[in-house]
Every structure is written in C-alpha cells, then in structure tokens.
CHARMM internal coordinates of N, CA and C (Angstrom, degrees):
IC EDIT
DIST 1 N 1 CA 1.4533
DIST 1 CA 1 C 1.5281
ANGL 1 N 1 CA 1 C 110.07
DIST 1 C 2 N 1.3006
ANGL 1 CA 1 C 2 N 109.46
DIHE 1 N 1 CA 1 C 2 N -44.62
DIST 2 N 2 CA 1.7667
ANGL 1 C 2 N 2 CA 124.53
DIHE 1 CA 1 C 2 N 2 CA 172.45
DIST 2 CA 2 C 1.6924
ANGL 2 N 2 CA 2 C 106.62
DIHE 1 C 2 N 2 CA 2 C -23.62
DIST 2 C 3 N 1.7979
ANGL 2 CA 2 C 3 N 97.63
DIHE 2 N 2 CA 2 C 3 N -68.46
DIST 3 N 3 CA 1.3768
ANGL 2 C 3 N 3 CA 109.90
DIHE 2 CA 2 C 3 N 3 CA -178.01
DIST 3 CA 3 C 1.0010
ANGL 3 N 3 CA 3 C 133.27
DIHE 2 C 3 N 3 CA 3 C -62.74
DIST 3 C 4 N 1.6498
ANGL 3 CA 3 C 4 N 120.66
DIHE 3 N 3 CA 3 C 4 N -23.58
DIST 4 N 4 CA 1.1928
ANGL 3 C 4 N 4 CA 117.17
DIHE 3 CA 3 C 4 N 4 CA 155.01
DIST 4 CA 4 C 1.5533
ANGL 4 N 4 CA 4 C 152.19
DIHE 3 C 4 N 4 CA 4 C -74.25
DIST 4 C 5 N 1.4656
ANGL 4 CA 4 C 5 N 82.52
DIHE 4 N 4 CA 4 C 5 N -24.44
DIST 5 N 5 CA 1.6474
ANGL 4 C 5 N 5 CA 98.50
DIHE 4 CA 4 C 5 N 5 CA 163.82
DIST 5 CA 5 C 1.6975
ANGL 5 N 5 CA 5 C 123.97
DIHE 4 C 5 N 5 CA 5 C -69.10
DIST 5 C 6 N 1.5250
ANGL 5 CA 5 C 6 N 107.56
DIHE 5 N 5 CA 5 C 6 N -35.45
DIST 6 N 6 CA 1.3740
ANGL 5 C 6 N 6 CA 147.40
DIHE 5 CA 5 C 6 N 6 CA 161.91
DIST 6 CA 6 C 1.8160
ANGL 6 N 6 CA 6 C 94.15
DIHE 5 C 6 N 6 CA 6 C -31.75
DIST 6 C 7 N 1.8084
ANGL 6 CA 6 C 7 N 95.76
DIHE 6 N 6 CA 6 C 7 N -71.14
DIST 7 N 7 CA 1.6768
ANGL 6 C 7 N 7 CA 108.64
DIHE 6 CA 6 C 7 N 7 CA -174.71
DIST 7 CA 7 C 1.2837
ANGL 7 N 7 CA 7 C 112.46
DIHE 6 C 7 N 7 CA 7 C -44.50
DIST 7 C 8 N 1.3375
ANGL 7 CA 7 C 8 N 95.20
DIHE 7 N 7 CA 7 C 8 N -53.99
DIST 8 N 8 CA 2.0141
ANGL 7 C 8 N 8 CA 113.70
DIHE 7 CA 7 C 8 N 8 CA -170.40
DIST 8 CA 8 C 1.8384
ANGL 8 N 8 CA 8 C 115.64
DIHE 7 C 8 N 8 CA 8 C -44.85
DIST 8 C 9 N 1.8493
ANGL 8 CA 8 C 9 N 95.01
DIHE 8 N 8 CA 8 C 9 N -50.43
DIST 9 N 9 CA 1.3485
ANGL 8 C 9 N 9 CA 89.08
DIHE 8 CA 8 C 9 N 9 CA -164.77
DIST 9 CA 9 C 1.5591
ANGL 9 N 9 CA 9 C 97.34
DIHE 8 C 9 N 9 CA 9 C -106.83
DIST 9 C 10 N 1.7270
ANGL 9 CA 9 C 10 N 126.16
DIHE 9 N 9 CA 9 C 10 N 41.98
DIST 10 N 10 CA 0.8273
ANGL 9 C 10 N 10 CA 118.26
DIHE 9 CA 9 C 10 N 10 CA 173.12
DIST 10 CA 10 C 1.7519
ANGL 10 N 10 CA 10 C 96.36
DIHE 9 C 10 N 10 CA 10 C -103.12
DIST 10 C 11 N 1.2797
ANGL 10 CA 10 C 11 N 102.44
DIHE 10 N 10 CA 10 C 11 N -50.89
DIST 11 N 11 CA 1.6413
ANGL 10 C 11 N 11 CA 137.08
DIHE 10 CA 10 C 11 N 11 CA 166.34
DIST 11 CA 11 C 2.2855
ANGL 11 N 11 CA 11 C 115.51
DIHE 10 C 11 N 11 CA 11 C -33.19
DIST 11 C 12 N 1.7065
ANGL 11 CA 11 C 12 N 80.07
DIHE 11 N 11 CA 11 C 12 N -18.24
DIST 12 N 12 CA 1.3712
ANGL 11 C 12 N 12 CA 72.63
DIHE 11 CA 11 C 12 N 12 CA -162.33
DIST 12 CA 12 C 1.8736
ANGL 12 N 12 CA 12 C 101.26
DIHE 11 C 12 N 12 CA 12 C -127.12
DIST 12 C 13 N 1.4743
ANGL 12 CA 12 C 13 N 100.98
DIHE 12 N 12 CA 12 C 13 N 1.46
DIST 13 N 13 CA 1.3717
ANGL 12 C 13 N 13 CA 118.06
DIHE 12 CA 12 C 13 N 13 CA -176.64
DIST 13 CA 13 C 1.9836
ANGL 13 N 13 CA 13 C 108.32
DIHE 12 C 13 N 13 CA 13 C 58.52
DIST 13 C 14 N 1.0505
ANGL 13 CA 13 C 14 N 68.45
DIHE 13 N 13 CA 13 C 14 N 55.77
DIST 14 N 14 CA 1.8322
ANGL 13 C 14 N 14 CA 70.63
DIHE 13 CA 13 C 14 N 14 CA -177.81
DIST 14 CA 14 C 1.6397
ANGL 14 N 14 CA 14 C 113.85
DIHE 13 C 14 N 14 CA 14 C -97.18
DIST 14 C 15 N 1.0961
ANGL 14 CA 14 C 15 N 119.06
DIHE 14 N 14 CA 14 C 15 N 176.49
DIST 15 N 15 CA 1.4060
ANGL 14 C 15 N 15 CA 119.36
DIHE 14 CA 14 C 15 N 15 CA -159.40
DIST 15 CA 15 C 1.6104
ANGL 15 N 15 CA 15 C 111.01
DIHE 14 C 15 N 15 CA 15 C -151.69
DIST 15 C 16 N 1.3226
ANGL 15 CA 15 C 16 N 89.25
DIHE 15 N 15 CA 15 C 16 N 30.37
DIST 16 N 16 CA 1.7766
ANGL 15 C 16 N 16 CA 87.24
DIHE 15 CA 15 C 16 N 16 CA 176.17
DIST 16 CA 16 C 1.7871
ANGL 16 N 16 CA 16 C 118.73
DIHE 15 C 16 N 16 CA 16 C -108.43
DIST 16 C 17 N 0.9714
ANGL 16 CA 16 C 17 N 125.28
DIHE 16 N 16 CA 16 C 17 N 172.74
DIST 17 N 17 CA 1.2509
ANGL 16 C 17 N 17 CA 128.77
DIHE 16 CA 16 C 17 N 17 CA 176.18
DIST 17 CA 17 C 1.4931
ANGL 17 N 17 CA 17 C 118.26
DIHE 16 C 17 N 17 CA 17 C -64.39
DIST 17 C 18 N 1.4487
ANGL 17 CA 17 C 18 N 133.70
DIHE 17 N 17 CA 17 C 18 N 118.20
DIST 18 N 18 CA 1.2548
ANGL 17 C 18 N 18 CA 100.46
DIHE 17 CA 17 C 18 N 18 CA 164.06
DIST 18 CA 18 C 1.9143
ANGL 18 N 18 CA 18 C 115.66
DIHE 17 C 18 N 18 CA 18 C -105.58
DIST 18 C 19 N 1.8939
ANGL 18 CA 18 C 19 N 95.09
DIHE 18 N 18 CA 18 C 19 N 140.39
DIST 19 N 19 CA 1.6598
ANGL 18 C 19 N 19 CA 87.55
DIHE 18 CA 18 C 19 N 19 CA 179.43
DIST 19 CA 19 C 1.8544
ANGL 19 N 19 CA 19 C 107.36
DIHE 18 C 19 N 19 CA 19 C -126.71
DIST 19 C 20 N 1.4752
ANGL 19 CA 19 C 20 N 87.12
DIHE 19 N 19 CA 19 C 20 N 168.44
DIST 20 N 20 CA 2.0766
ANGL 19 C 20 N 20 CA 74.54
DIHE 19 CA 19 C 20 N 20 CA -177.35
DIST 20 CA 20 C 1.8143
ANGL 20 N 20 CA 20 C 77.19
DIHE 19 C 20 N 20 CA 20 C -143.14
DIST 20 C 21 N 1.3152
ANGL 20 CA 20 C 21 N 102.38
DIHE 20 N 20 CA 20 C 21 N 178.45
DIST 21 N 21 CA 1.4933
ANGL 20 C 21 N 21 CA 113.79
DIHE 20 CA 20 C 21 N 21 CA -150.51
DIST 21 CA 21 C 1.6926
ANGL 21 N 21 CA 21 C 91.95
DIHE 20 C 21 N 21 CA 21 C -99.70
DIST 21 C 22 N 1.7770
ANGL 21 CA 21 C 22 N 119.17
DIHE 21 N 21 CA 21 C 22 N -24.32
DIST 22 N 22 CA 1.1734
ANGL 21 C 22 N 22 CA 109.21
DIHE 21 CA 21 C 22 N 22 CA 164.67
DIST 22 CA 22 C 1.6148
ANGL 22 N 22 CA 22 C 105.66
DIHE 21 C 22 N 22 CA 22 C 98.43
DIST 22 C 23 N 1.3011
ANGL 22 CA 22 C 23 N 95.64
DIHE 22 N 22 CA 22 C 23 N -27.62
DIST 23 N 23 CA 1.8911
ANGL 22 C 23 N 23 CA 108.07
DIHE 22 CA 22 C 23 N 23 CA 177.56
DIST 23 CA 23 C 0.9514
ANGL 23 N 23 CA 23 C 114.50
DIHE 22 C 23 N 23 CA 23 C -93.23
DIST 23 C 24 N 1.4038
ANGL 23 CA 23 C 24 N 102.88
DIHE 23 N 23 CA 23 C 24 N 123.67
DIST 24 N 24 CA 1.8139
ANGL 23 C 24 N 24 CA 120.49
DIHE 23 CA 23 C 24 N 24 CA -170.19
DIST 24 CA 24 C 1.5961
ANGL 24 N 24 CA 24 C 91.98
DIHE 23 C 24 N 24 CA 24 C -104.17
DIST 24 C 25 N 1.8815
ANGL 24 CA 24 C 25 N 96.18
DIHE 24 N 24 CA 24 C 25 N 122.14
DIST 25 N 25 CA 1.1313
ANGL 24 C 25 N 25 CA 106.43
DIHE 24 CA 24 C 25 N 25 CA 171.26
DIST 25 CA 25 C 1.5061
ANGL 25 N 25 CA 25 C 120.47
DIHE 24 C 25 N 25 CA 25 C -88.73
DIST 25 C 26 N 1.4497
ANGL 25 CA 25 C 26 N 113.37
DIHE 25 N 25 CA 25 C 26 N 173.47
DIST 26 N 26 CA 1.5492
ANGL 25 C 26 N 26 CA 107.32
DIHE 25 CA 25 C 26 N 26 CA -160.09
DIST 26 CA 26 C 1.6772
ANGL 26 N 26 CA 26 C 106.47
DIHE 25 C 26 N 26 CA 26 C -72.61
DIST 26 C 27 N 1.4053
ANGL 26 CA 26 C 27 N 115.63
DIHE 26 N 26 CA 26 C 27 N 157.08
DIST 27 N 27 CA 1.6139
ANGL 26 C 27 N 27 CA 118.33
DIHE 26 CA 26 C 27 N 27 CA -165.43
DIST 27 CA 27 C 1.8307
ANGL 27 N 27 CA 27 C 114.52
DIHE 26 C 27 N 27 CA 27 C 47.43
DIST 27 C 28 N 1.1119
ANGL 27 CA 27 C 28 N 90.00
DIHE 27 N 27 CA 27 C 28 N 16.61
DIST 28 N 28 CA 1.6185
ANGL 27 C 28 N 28 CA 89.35
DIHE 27 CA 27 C 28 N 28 CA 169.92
DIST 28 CA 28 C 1.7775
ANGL 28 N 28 CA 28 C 110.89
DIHE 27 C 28 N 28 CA 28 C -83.08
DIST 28 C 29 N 2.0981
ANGL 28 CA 28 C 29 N 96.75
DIHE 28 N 28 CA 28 C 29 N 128.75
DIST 29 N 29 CA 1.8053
ANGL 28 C 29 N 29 CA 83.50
DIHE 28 CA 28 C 29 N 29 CA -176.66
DIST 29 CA 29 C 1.8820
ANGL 29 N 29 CA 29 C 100.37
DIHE 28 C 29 N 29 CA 29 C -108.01
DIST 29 C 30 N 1.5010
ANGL 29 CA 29 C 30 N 86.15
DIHE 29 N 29 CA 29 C 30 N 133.35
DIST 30 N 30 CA 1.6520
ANGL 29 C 30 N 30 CA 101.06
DIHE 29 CA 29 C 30 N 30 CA -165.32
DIST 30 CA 30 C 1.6184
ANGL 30 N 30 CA 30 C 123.04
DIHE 29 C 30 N 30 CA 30 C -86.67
DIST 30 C 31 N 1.6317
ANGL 30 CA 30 C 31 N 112.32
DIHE 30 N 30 CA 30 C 31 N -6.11
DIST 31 N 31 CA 1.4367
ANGL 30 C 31 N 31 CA 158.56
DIHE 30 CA 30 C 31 N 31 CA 165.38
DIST 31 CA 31 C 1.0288
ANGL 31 N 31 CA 31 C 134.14
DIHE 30 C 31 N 31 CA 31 C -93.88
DIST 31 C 32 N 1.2901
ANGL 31 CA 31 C 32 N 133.14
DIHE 31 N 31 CA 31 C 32 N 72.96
DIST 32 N 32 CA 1.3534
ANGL 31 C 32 N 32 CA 103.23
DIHE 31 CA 31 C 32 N 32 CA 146.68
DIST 32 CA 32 C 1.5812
ANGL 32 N 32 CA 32 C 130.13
DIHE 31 C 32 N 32 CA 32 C -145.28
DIST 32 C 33 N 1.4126
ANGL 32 CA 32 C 33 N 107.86
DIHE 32 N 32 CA 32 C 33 N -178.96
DIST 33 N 33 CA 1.8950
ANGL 32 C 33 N 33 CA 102.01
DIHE 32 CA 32 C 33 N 33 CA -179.80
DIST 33 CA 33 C 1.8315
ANGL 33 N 33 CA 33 C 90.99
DIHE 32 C 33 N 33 CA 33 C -108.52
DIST 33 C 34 N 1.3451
ANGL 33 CA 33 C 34 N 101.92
DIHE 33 N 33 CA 33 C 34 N 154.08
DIST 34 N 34 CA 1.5881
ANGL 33 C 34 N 34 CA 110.74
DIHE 33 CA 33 C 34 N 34 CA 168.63
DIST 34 CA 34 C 1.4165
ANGL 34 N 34 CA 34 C 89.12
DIHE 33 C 34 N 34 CA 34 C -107.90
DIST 34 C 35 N 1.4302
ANGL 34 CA 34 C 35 N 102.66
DIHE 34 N 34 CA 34 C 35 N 128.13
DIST 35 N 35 CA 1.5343
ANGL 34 C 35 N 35 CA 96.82
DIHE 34 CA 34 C 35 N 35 CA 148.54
DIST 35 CA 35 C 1.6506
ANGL 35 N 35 CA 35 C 127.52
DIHE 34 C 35 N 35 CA 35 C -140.65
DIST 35 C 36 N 1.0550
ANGL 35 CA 35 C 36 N 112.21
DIHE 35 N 35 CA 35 C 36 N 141.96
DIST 36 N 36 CA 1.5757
ANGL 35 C 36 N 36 CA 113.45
DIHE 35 CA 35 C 36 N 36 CA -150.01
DIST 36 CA 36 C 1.6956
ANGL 36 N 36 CA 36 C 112.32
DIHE 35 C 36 N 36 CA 36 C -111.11
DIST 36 C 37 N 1.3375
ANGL 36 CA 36 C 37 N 99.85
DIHE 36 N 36 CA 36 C 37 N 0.29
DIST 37 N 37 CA 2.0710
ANGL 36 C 37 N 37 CA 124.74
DIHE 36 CA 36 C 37 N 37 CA 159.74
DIST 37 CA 37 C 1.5767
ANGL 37 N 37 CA 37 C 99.54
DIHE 36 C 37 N 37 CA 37 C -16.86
DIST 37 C 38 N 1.5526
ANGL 37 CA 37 C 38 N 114.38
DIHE 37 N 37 CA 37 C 38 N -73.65
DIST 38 N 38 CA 1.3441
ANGL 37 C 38 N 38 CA 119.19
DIHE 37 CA 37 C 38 N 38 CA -171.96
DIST 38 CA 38 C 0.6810
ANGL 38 N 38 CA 38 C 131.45
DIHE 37 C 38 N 38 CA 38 C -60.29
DIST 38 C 39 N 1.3805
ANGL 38 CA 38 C 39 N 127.45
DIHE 38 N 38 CA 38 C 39 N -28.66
DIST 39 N 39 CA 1.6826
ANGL 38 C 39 N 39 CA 129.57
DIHE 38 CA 38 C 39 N 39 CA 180.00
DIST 39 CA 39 C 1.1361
ANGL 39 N 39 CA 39 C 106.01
DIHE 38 C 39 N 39 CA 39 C -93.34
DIST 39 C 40 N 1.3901
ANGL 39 CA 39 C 40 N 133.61
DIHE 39 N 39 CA 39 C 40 N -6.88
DIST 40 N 40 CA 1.2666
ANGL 39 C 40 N 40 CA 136.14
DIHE 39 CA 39 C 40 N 40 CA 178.06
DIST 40 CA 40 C 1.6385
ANGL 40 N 40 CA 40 C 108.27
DIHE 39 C 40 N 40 CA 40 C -87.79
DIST 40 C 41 N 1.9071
ANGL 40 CA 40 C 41 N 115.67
DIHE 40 N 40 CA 40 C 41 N -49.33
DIST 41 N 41 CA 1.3956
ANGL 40 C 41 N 41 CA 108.06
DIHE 40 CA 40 C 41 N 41 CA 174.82
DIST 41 CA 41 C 1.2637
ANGL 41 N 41 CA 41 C 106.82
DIHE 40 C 41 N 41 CA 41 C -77.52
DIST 41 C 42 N 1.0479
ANGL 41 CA 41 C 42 N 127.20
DIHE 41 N 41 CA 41 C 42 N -31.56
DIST 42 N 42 CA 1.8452
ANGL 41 C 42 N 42 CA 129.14
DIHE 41 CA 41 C 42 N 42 CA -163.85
DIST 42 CA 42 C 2.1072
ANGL 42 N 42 CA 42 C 99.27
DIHE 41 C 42 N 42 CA 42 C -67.89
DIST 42 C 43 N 1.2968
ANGL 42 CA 42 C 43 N 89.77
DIHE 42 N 42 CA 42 C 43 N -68.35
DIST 43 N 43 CA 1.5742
ANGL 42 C 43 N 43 CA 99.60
DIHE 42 CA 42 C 43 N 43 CA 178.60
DIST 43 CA 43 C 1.3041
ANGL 43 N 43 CA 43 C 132.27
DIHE 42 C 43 N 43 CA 43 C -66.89
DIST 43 C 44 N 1.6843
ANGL 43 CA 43 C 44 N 104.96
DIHE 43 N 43 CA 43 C 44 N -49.34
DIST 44 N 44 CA 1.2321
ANGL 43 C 44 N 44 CA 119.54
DIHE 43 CA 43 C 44 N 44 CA -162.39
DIST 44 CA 44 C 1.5940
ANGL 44 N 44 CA 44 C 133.15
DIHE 43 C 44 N 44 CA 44 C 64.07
DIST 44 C 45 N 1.8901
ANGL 44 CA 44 C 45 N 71.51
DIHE 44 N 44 CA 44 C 45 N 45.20
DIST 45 N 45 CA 2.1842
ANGL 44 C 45 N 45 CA 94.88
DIHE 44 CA 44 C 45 N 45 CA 171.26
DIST 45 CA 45 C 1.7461
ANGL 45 N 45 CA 45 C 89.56
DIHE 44 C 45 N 45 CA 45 C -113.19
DIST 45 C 46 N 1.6726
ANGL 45 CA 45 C 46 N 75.84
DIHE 45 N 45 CA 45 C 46 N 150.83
DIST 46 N 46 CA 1.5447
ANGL 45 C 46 N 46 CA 110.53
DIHE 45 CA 45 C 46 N 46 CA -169.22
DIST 46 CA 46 C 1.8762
ANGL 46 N 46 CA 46 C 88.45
DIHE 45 C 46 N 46 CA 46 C -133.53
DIST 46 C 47 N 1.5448
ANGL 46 CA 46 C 47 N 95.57
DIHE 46 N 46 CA 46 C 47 N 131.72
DIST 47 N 47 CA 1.2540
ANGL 46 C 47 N 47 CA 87.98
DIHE 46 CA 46 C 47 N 47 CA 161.67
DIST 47 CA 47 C 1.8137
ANGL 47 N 47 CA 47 C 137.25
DIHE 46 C 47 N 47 CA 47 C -84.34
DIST 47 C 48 N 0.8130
ANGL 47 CA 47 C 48 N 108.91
DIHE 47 N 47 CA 47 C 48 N 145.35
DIST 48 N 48 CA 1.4458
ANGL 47 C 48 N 48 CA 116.45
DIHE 47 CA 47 C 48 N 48 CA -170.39
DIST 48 CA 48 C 1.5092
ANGL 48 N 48 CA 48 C 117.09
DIHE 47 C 48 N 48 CA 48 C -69.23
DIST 48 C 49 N 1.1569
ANGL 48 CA 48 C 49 N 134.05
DIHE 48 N 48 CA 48 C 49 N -44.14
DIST 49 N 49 CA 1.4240
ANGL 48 C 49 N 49 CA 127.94
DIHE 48 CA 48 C 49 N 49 CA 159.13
DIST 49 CA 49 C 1.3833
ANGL 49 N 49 CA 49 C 105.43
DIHE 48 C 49 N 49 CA 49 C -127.20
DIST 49 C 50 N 1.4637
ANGL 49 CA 49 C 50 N 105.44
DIHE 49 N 49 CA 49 C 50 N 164.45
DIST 50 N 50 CA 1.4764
ANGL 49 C 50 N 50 CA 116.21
DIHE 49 CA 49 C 50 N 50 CA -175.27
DIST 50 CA 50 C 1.7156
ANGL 50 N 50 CA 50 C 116.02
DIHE 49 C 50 N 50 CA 50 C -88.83
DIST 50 C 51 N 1.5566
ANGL 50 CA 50 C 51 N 103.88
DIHE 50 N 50 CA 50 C 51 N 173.23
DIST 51 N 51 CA 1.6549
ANGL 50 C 51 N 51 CA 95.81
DIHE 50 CA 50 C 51 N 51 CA 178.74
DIST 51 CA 51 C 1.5896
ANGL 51 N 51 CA 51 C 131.47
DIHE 50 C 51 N 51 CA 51 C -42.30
DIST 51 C 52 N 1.1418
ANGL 51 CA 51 C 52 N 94.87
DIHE 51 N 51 CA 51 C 52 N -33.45
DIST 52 N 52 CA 1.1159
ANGL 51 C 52 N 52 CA 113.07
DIHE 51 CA 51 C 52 N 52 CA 172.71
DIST 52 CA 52 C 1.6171
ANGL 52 N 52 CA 52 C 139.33
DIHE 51 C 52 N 52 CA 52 C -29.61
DIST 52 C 53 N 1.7127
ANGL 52 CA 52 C 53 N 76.51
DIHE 52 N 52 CA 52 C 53 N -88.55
DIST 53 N 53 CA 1.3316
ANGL 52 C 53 N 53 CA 100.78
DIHE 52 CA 52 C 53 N 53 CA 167.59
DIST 53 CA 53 C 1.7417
ANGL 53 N 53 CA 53 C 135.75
DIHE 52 C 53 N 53 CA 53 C -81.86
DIST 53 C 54 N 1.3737
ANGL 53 CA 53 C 54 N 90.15
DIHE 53 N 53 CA 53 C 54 N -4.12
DIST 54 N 54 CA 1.5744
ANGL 53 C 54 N 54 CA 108.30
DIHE 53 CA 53 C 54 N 54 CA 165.32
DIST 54 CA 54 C 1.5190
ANGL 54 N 54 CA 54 C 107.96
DIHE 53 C 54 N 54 CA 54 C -90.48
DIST 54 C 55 N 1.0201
ANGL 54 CA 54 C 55 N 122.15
DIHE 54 N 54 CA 54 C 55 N -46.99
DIST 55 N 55 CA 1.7387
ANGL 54 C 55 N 55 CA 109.60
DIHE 54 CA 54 C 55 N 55 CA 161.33
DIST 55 CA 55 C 1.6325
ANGL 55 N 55 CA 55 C 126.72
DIHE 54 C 55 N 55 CA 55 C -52.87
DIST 55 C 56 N 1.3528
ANGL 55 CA 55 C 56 N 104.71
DIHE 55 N 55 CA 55 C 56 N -27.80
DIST 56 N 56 CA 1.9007
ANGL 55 C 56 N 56 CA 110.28
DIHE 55 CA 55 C 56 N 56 CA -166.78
DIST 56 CA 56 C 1.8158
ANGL 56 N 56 CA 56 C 75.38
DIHE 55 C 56 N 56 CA 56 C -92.34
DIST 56 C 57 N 1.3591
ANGL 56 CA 56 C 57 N 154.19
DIHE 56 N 56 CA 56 C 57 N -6.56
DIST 57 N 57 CA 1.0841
ANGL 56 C 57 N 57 CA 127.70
DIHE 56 CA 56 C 57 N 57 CA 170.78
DIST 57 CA 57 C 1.5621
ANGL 57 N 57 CA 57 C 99.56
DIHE 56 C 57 N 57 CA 57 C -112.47
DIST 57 C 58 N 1.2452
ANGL 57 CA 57 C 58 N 146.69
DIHE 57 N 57 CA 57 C 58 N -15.99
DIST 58 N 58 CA 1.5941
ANGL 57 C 58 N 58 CA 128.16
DIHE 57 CA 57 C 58 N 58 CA 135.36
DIST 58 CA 58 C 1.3519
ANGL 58 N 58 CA 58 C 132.14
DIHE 57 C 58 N 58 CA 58 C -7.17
DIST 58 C 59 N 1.6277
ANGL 58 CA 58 C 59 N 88.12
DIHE 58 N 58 CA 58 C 59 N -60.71
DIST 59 N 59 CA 1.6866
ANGL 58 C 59 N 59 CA 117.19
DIHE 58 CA 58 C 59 N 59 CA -164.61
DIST 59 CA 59 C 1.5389
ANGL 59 N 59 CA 59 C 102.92
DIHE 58 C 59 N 59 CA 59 C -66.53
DIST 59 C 60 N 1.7552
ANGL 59 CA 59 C 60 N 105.40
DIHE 59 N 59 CA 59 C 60 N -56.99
DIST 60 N 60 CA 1.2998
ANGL 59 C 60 N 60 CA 95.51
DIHE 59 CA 59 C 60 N 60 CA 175.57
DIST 60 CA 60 C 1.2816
ANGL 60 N 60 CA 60 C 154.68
DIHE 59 C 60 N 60 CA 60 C -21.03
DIST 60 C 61 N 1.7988
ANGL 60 CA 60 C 61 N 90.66
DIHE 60 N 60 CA 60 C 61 N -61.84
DIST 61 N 61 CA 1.4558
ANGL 60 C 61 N 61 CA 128.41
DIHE 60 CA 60 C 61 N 61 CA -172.50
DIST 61 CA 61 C 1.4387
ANGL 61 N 61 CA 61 C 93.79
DIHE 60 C 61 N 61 CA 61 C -51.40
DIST 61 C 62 N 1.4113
ANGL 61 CA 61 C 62 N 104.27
DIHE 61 N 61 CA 61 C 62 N -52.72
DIST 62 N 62 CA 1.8832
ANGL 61 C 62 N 62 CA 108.00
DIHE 61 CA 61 C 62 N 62 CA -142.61
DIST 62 CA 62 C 1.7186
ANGL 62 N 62 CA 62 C 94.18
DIHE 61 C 62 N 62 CA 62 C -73.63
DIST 62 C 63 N 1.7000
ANGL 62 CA 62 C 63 N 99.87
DIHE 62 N 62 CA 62 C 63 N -19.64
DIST 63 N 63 CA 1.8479
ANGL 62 C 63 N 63 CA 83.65
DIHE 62 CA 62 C 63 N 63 CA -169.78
DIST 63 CA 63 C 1.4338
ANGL 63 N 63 CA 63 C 121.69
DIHE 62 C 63 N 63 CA 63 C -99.68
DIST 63 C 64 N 1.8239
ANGL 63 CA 63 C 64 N 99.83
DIHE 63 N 63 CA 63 C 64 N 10.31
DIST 64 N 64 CA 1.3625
ANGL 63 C 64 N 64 CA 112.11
DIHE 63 CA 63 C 64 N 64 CA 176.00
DIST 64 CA 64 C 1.3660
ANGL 64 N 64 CA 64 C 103.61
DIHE 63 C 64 N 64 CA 64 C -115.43
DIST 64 C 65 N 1.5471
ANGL 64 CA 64 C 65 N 121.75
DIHE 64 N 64 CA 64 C 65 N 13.84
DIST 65 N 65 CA 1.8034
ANGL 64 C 65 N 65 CA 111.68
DIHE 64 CA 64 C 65 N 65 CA 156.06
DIST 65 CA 65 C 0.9973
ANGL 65 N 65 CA 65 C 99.16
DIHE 64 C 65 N 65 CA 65 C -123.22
END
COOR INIT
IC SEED 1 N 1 CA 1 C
IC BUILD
C-alpha cells in the first residue's frame, strides 16, 4: 500500500505527508510479489497499461465524480 500511495503522490506532485498507523491487523498479509507469468503463458493476456498510468486514471475518475 506504502508504494502506492508513494506512486500516487509522486504522479501527482503532491506534497503531503504520508502516515500509516504501523498496526498490523490480525490475518493481515504484509508481503507480497504479484506475478502475472501465468496469465500471460496460460492465456496470453498482456496488460494494457502500466502501474502507472492505471493509477493516474484511478485518480482521475474519482476526482471527476
């Protein structure tokens, strides 16, 4: 989550603090890798835009409704 917020307000030149409470709630997973190998050999999906630019069009949406 760190990194994405990281992305967001890097993406958006923002200038605020970011904080998290640091408390890991129970069954919370604090790790992980995405990996997208399988759906790529199994299927042969490719994603269409990158982190990036799928977050700067997230952002959009939410700040134009």
């Amino acid at each position: 989550m760190h990194e994405i917020v990281e992305k967001i307000v890097r993406l958006y030149g923002l200038n605020v603090p970011i904080r998290f409470s640091g408390k890991k709630r129970p069954h919370e997973i604090m790790d992980t890798v995405a990996d997208i190998s399988k759906a790529k050999e199994k299927l042969g999906w490719e994603p269409e835009v990158d982190v990036d630019e799928g977050l700067k069009r997230v952002v959009d949406y939410y700040k134009e409704t």
